[in-house]
C-alpha positions, 0 to 999 in steps of 0.5 A: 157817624160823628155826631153828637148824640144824646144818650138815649139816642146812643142806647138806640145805636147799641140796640141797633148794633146788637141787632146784628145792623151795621150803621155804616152800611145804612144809606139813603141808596140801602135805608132803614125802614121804621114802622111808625104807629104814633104811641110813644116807643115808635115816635121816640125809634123815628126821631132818634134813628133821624137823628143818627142817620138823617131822612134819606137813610129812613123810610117809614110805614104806617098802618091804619087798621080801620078798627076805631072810629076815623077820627082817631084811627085814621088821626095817627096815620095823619099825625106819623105823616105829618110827623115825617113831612116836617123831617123830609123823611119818606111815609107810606100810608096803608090803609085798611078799609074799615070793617075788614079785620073784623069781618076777618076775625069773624069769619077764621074765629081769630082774635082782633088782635091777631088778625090786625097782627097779621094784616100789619106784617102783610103790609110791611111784607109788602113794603119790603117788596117795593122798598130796597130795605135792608132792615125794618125797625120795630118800636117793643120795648122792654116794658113791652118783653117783661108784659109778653112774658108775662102774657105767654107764662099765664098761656102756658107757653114754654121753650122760644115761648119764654125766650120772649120777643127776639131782638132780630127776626129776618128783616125784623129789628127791635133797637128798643128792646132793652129801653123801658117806657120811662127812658122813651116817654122822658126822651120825648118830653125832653125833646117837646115831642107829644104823641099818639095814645090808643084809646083801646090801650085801657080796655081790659078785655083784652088780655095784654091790656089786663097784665099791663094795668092790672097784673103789672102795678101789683108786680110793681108794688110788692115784688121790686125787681120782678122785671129783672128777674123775668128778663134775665130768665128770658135771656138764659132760656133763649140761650138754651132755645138756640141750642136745642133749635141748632142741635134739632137742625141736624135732623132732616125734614124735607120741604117743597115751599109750597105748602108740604113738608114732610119727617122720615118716620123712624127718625122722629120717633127716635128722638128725644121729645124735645128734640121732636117738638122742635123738628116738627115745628120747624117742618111746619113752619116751613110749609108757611102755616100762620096759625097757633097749633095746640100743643095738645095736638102734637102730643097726640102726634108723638102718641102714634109711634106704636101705630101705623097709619094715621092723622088728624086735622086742625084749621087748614093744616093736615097730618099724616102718618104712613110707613116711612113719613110724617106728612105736614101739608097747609092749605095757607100761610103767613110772613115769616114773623106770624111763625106759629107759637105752640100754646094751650090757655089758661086764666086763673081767677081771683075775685068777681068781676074778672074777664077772660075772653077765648074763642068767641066766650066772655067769661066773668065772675059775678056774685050769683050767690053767697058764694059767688059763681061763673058766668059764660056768655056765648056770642057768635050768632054768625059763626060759619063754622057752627051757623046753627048755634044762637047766642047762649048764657049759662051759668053755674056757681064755683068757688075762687079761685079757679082758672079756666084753661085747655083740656090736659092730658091725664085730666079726670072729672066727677061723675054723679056717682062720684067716681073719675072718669077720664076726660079724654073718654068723654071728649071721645064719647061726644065724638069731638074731633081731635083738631077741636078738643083744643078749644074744650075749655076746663073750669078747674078749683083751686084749693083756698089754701097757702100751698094751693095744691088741691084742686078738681075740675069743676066742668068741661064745657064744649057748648061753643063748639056744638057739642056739651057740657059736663058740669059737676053740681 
């Protein structure tokens, strides 16, 4: 570890050690493992780390999920491997038949990027397994924090949620994490290294990919220092996060590891409620279940205490409530890193020719009239789920700005004779069970004012999962 380094080289040294990895204990008999896309942050990650440690000590994944065309999907997945070829450094190429994360998606009414998420820590499980690996090296940058951030504020995430993306996670290390993208593409240049651009990387449907080109350089241009801010929000709020996680500990859950846990009853209901949140996601964390579990939902869950008996159901996962337990049981799961994340949505809109897109809906804002106007468009004509749903438009005018956004409790809607009804009665009215009504979305107007503090829910819509609309004209 005496050689000379170039300072950025350095930085990612530091990042390794704050990472809780000894460079020492690093050998080509006990290697680091680099998940290597072929953008900028994970080619700079190889060719630093390659430098402090040499090839025996690495060895590198590459993933081609098969989503984009050959040419350019399976064109990084050569270009990583010819990459490490050149270097002598060990390259394992996995590749997903074209197709099948689509067919995925469609078939659990997941998002692409979130079922391409999980096939990765799949196949970086699995290399784990094979390799003798210490660690795996993941290239998130600090760019990439201030967006994720970002992203989880606008999907009204809160306590882990707002801790943003942690350095250190199980095997999963980000030596990256307090480098932003300059210092990394600089690096590059300085060392004649090209590399890789996603071409999906401009697609503003997805909304990563809205924050990152749109919400991003508007930061950039009239709040200086925004990331500053954020990230040290980010840092206190996990600080707190470990605190509350460490004291929730002190309560007991049991967990066979096979799919079962389960909280004593009277022990539940007596805690704080955040205290609550944290045992009940940790006991379902242990089961192994992968998937996001609404907030919504654990409200609901929180609401039994002056009952006896009951449960619910939600996307594999059950719930019960007797005398003396809280039951969690799941039917599947994912690795360790695919923990759930507890979350509603939400997506506030501006002016027209904005997109959101959830649960299987392209929402946009296109001039219908003087006044502009909402357009929802519905594809999913081979839903499992709701095989007898076609492809469906609807359209109805509202006013900027509004945001779209899960159902809340308290929420309340017009009827035609003017009074508030509430709409956890309609949802129950339309006879929507308890593990879908975190998919009803709700169109709420904002107030045009400067505080923006009025506001009204414009409609409820439910179409999308075989049920109706409420739509106030």
């Amino acid at each position: 570890m005496n050689k000379k380094l170039l300072p950025f080289e350095n930085k990612v040294l530091k990042g390794l050690r704050s990472c809780g990895v000894n460079p020492d204990s690093v050998s080509g008999s006990s290697p680091l493992a680099l998940a290597v896309s072929g953008g900028a942050d994970s080619v700079s990650m190889l060719l630093s780390l390659y430098k402090i440690f040499g090839a025996e000590s690495l060895c590198v994944i590459t993933v081609d999920h098969g989503i984009r065309s050959d040419e350019e999907s399976g064109g990084d997945a050569f270009f990583v491997r010819d990459l490490c070829a050149a270097r002598h450094i060990r390259c394992h190429v996995e590749k997903i038949p074209s197709g099948n994360i689509e067919r995925l998606a469609k078939s659990t009414n997941q998002s692409l990027e979130a079922v391409a998420r999980g096939v990765r820590y799949d196949a970086f499980s699995s290399f784990v397994e094979r390799e003798k690996i210490q660690f795996i090296c993941l290239a998130h940058n600090r760019n990439d924090q201030a967006e994720t951030l970002l992203m989880r504020f606008l999907q009204g995430s809160a306590g882990e949620g707002m801790s943003g993306i942690r350095k250190k996670r199980g095997l999963y290390v980000r030596p990256l994490l307090e480098i932003p993208r300059t210092e990394i593409e600089n690096y590059l240049r300085l060392q004649n290294q090209p590399w890789r651009t996603d071409g999906t990387n401009a697609d503003t449907a997805f909304l990563r990919n809205r924050i990152r080109n749109v919400l991003v350089p508007l930061l950039d241009a009239h709040f200086s220092g925004w990331q500053n801010g954020i990230l040290m929000g980010a840092k206190k709020s996990a600080c707190d996060e470990d605190f509350i996680r460490e004291s929730a500990k002190e309560f007991f859950f049991e967990s066979d590891g096979k799919g079962h846990s389960k909280i004593r009853r009277d022990l539940f209901f007596s805690l704080h409620d955040s205290l609550k949140r944290r045992l009940f996601f940790s006991a379902l964390n242990e089961t192994g279940f992968g998937g996001r579990f609404p907030f919504s939902l654990f409200e609901e869950i929180v609401s039994w205490k002056s009952f006896g008996s009951r449960s619910l159901s939600f996307e594999g996962v059950s719930i019960l409530l007797d005398d003396e337990f809280l039951e969690i049981s799941v039917s599947s799961g994912r690795p360790e890193e695919s923990a759930p994340i507890e979350s509603g949505f939400s997506f506030l809109f501006n002016a027209p020719g904005e997109k959101f897109e959830f649960d299987g809906l392209m929402i946009s804002t296109v001039v219908l009239s003087e006044d502009g106007g909402l357009f929802l468009e519905f594809e999913r004509t081979n839903s499992q789920e709701f095989s007898t749903l076609k492809s469906e438009k609807i359209s109805f005018s509202c006013s900027l700005p509004f945001i779209v956004r899960s159902v809340c409790p308290g929420d309340s809607i017009e009827t035609v004779s003017g009074t508030q009804k509430k709409v956890s009665d309609i949802l129950s009215d339309w006879k929507i069970p308890l593990a879908l009504r975190g998919r009803v979305l709700a169109v709420e107007e904002l107030s045009p004012s400067e505080n923006m503090h009025s506001s009204r829910l414009k409609a409820l819509l439910a179409f999308h999962i075989g049920s109706k609309n409420w739509i106030v004209e």
